[in-house]
C-alpha positions as CSV (number, residue, x, y, z in Angstrom):
1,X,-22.0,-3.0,48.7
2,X,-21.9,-6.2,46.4
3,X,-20.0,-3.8,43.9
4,X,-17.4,-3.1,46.4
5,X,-16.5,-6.4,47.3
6,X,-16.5,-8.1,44.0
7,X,-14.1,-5.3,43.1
8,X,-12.0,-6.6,46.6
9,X,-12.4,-10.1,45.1
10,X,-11.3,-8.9,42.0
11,X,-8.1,-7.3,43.3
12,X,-7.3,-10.2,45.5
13,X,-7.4,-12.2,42.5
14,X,-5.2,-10.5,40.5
15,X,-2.5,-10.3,42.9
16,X,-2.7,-13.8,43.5
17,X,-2.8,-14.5,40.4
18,X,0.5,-12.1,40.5
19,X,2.4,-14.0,42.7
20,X,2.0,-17.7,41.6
21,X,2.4,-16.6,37.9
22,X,6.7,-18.1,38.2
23,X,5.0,-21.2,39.8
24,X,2.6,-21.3,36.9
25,X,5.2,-20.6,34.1
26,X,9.0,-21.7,33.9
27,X,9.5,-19.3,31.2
28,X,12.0,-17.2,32.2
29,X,11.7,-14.9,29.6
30,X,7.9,-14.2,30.2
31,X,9.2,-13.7,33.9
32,X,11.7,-11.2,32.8
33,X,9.3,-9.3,30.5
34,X,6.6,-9.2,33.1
35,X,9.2,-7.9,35.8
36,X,10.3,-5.3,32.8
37,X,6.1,-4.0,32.5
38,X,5.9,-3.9,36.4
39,X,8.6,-1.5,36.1
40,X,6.9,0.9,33.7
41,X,3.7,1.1,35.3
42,X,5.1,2.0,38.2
43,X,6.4,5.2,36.0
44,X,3.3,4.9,34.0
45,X,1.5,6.0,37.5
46,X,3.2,8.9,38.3
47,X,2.8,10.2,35.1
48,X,-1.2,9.2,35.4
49,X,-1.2,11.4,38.7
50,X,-0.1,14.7,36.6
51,X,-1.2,14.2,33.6
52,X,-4.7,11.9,34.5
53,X,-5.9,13.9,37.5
54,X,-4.3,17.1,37.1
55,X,-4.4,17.9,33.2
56,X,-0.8,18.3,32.7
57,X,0.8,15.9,30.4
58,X,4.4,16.0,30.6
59,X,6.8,15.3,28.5
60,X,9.8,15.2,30.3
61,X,9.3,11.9,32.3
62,X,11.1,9.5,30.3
63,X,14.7,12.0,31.3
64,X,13.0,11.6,34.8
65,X,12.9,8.0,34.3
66,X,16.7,8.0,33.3
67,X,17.8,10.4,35.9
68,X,16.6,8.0,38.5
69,X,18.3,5.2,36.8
70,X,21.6,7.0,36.3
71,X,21.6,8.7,39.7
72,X,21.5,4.9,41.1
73,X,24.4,3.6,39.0
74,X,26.7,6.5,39.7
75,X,25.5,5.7,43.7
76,X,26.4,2.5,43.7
77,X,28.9,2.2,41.1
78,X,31.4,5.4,41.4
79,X,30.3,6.7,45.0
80,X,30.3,2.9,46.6
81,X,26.7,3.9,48.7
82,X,24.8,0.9,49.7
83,X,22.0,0.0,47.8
84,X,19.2,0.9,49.6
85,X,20.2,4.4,50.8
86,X,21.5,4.9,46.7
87,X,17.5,4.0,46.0
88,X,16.2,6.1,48.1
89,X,19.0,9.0,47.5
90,X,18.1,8.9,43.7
91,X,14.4,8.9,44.2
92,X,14.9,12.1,46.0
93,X,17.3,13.5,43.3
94,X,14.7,13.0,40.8
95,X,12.2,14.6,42.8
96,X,14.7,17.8,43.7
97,X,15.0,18.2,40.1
98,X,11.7,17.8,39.6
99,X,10.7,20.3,41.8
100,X,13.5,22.7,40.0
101,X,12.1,22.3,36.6
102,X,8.5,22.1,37.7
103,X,8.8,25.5,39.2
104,X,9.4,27.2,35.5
105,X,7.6,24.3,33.4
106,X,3.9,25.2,35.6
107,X,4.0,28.7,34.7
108,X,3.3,27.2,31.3
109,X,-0.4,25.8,30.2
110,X,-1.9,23.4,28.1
111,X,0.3,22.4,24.7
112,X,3.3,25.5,25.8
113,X,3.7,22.9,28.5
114,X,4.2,19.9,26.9
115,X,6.5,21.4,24.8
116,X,8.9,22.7,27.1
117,X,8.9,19.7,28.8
118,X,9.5,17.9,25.4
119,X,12.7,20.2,25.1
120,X,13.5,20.1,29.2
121,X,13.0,15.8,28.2
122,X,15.5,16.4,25.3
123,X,18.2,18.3,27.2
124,X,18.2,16.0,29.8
125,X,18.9,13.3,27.4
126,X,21.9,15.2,25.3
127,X,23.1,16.3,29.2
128,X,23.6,11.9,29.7
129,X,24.5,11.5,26.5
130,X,27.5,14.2,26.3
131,X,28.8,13.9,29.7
132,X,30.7,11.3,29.0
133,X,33.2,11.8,31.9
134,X,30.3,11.2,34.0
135,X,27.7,9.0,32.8
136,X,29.3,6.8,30.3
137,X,28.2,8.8,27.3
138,X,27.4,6.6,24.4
139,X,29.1,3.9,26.3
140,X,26.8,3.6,29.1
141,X,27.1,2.9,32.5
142,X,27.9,-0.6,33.5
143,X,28.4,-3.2,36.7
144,X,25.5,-1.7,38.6
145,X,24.4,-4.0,41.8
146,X,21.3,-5.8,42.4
147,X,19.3,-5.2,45.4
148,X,21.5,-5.9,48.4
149,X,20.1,-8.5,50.9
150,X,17.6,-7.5,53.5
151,X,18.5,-10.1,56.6
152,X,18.2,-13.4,55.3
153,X,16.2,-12.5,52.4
154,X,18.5,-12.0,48.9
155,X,17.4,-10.3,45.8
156,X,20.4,-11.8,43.6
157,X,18.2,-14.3,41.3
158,X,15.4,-13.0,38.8
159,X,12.4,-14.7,40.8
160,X,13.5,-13.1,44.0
161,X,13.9,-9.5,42.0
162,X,9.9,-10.3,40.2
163,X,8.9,-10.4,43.9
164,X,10.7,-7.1,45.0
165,X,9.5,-5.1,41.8
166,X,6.2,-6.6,42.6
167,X,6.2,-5.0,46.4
168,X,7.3,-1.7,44.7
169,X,4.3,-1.7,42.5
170,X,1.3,-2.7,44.8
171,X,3.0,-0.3,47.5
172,X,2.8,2.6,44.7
173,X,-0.7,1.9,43.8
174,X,-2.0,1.7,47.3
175,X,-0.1,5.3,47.3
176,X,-1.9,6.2,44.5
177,X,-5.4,4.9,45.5
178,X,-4.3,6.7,48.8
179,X,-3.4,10.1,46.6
180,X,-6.9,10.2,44.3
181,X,-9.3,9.2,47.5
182,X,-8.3,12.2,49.6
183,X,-8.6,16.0,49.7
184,X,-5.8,16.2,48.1
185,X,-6.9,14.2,44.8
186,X,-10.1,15.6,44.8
187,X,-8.5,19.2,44.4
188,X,-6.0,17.7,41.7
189,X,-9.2,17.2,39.9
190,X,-10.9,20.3,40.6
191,X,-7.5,22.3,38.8
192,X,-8.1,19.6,35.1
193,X,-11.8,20.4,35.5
194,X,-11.1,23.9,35.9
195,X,-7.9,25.9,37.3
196,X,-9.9,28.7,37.2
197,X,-12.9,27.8,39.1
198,X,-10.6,25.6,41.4
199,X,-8.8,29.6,42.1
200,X,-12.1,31.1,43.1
201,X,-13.2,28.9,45.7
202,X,-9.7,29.7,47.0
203,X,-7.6,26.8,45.7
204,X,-3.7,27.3,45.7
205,X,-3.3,25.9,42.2
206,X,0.5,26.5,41.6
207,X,1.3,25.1,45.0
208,X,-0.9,21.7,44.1
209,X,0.4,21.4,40.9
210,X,4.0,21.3,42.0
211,X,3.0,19.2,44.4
212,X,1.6,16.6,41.8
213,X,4.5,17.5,39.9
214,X,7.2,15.9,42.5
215,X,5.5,13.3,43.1
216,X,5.1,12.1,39.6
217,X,8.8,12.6,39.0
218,X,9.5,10.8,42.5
219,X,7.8,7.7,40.7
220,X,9.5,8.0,37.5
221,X,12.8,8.1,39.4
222,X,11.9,5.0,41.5
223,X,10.7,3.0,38.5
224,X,14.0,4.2,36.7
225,X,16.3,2.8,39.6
226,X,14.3,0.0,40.0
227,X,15.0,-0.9,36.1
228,X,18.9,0.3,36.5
229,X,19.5,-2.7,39.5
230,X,17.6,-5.2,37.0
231,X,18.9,-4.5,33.9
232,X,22.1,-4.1,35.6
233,X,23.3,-1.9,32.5
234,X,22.2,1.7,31.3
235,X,22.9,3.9,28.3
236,X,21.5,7.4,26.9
237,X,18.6,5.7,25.0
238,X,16.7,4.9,28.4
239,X,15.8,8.9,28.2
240,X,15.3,9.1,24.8
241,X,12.1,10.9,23.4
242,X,10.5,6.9,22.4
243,X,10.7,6.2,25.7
244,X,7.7,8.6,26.9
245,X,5.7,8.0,23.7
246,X,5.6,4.4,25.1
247,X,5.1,5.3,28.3
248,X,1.7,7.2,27.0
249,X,0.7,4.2,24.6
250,X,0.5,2.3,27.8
251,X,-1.1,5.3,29.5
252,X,-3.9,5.9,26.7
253,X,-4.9,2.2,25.8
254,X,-5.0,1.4,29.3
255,X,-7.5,4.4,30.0
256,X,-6.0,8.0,31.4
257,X,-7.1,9.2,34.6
258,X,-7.9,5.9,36.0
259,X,-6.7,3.7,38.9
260,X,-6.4,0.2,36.7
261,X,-5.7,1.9,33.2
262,X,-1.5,2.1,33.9
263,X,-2.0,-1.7,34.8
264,X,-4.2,-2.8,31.6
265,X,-2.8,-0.5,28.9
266,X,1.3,-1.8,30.0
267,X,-0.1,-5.1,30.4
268,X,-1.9,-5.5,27.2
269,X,0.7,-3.6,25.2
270,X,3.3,-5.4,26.1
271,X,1.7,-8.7,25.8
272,X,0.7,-7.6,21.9
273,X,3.7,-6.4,21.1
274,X,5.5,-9.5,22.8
275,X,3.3,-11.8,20.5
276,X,3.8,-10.1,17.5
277,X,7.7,-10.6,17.5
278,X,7.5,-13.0,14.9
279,X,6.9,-10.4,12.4
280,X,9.8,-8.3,13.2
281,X,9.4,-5.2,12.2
282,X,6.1,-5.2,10.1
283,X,4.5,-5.9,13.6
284,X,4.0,-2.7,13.5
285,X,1.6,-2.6,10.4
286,X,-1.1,-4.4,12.6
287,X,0.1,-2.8,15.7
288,X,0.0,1.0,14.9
289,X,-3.9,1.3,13.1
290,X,-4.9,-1.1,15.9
291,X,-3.9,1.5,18.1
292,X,-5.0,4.3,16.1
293,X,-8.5,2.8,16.1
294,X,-8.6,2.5,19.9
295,X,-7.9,6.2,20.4
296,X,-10.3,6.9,18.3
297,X,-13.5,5.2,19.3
298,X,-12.3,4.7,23.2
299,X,-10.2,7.8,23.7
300,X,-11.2,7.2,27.5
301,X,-9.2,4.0,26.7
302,X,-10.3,0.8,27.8
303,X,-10.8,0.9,31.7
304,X,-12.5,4.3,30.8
305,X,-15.0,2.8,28.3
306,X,-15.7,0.0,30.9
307,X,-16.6,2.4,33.2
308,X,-19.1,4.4,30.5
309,X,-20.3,1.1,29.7
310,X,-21.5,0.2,33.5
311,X,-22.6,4.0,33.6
312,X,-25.0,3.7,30.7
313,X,-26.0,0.5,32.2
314,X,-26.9,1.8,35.5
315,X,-29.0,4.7,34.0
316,X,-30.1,2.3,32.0
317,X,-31.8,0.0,35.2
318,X,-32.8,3.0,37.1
319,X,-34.7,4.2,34.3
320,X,-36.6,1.1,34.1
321,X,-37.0,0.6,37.9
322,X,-38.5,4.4,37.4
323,X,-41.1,3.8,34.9
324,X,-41.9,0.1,36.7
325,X,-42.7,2.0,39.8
326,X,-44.3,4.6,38.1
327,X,-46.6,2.3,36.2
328,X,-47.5,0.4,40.3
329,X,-48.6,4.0,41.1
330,X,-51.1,4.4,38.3
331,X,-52.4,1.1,38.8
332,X,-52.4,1.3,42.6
333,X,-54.3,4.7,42.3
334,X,-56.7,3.4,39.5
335,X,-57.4,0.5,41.9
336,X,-58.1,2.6,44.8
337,X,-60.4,5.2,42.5
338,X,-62.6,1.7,41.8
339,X,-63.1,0.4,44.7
340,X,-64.1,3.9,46.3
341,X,-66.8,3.8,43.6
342,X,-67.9,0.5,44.4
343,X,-68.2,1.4,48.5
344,X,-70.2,4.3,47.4
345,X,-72.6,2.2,45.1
């Protein structure tokens, strides 16, 4: 009970500590990197959800990522849709071709799979990068709107934008929380623990991995139309291959299959890497064995070797509350043999 609500305090904290960060700093380019990470962690969820809880690690999120960004530039830009209903449109683009690829890429297991979607991640990338008639090719796609105004409330400056994204990123984690606390998380876990064991107790496997599957990509597609109305500008390179390798850096420091890991791992990344700038590109000398070092001795990453850590240390107090009680029996038995001697004389 006390766990649960310092864990309540805890997240009460850090969203408060969220939303008076631009009152605490003037920086505006802090504030424009930290809207930038709330962005990727909303992508860094959905690909948590497949490849954290289900066992699937895809490959192919970063084109997800930059079909949701293009399919809200071309909305907005060349159709003249509104913004909201092009948000919500390219979300469930994404998703549609999600569901498409997902239907041939989960007939696949283990590494097969993340190599097609390596290649399915690729082609979408050349497909952005070709069609230049379309997307803008090399040129990119340009002019795209912020967030149109909702009533009295605008989304035109960057504060008002670090708020929005913010919305978007608590509402997906409650999703999320939502997602791995029902039935329906509990038997995305039961297919990484085992598919095959999760078939005999009469588990539709293919239909609940597709299922994960959507959704993942719906996040990707959200958190890459979320970065296209912010950045206001996209090119090809937002679906390039070094996009996903970042997305699972963040994914594996922060600690895979875990509900704070997308949060800590983007978080900490970003700050590092953000603090290393001064060494151009030799940050990466310190940044890279660092990293390698990590995987290495905390491959659970960090929220997952907190939570071994307060394992161990629970075993750890029950074993000695065990042996404490056990060592009151002897003596309470002991005690009682004695003074049955001395009633008998």
């Amino acid at each position: 009970m006390s766990s649960l609500l310092r864990k309540r305090i805890m997240i009460i904290g850090l969203i408060v500590i969220a939303g008076v960060f631009p009152f605490i700093t003037q920086n505006e380019y802090w504030l424009h990197i930290l809207t930038l990470a709330f962005i990727w962690m909303i992508a860094v969820y959905g690909l948590n959800l497949l490849a954290g809880y289900t066992g699937y690690l895809s490959l192919a999120h970063a084109g997800f990522f930059a079909i949701g960004a293009y399919s809200l530039g071309l909305l907005t830009v060349k159709a003249g849709m509104g913004y909201w209903s092009a948000l919500a449109l390219a979300c469930l683009i994404t998703s549609s071709i999600g569901l498409l690829i997902g239907l041939v890429a989960l007939r696949t297991k283990e590494h097969f799979f993340a190599i097609y979607t390596l290649c399915v991640g690729y082609v979408i990338y050349l497909v952005i990068d070709k069609w230049d008639s379309l997307t803008g090719g090399v040129r990119g796609l340009i002019g795209i709107p912020a967030p149109s105004n909702i009533g009295p409330i605008s989304f035109q400056s960057p504060l008002s934008q670090y708020y929005l994204i913010l919305f978007f990123l608590l509402l997906t984690v409650f999703v999320m929380y939502r997602i791995v606390h029902s039935l329906t998380g509990r038997t995305f876990i039961a297919i990484r623990n085992s598919e095959e064991l999760a078939q005999t107790i009469g588990i539709s496997t293919m239909k609940n991995k597709l299922t994960v599957f959507v959704l993942s990509t719906f996040f990707a597609g959200l958190a890459g139309a979320l970065y296209a109305s912010f950045i206001r500008f996209i090119g090809p390179d937002i679906g390039y291959i070094t996009i996903i390798f970042d997305f699972l850096t963040y994914l594996l420091v922060g600690g895979i299959g875990t509900l704070a890991g997308p949060i800590v791992g983007t978080f900490l990344v970003v700050w590092v890497s953000q603090s290393l700038q001064f060494l151009q590109d030799y940050r990466m000398l310190i940044f890279g064995p660092l990293l390698t070092l990590l995987i290495i001795f905390y491959p659970r990453g960090i929220v997952g070797a907190f939570f071994d850590w307060r394992i161990k240390r629970s075993y750890k107090r029950t074993k000695r509350s065990s042996k404490a009680r056990h060592s009151k029996g002897q003596y309470t038995d002991s005690q009682s043999e004695s003074e049955q001697k001395i009633k008998e004389g």
